[in-house]
Phi, psi and omega in degrees: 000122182316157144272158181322306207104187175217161204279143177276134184265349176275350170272327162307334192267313191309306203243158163224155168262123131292205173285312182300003229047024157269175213256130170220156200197144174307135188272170180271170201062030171243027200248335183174174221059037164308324184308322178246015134301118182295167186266009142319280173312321180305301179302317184313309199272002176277332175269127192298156185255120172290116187290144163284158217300331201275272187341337196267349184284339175299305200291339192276334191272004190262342233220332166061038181246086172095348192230141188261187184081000000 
């Protein structure tokens, strides 16, 4: 009997499901050089992001939610 495979543990930490199943995930450019980013962007970059669908079918097959290959 195939076994499942296994989950990429660095897209786990990266990413979440919601409930409906979309992919969300934090943006990038939030770690340093802060000083000369305005506090718009800064606020912008706190809030999470939803993948668009092509992208998110790559992270559900790294993620093993459902999709083979």
């Amino acid at each position: 009997m195939p076994k499942p495979g296994k989950t990429n543990r660095s897209m786990k930490k990266r990413f979440k499901v919601t409930g409906t199943g979309k992919i969300k995930h934090y943006r990038s450019m939030h770690s340093h050089y802060m000083m000369k980013k305005s506090k718009r962007r800064k606020r912008a970059l706190r809030v999470p992001a939803v993948l668009t669908s092509r992208e998110a079918t790559h992270i559900r097959r790294g993620l093993l939610l459902g999709l083979k290959g």
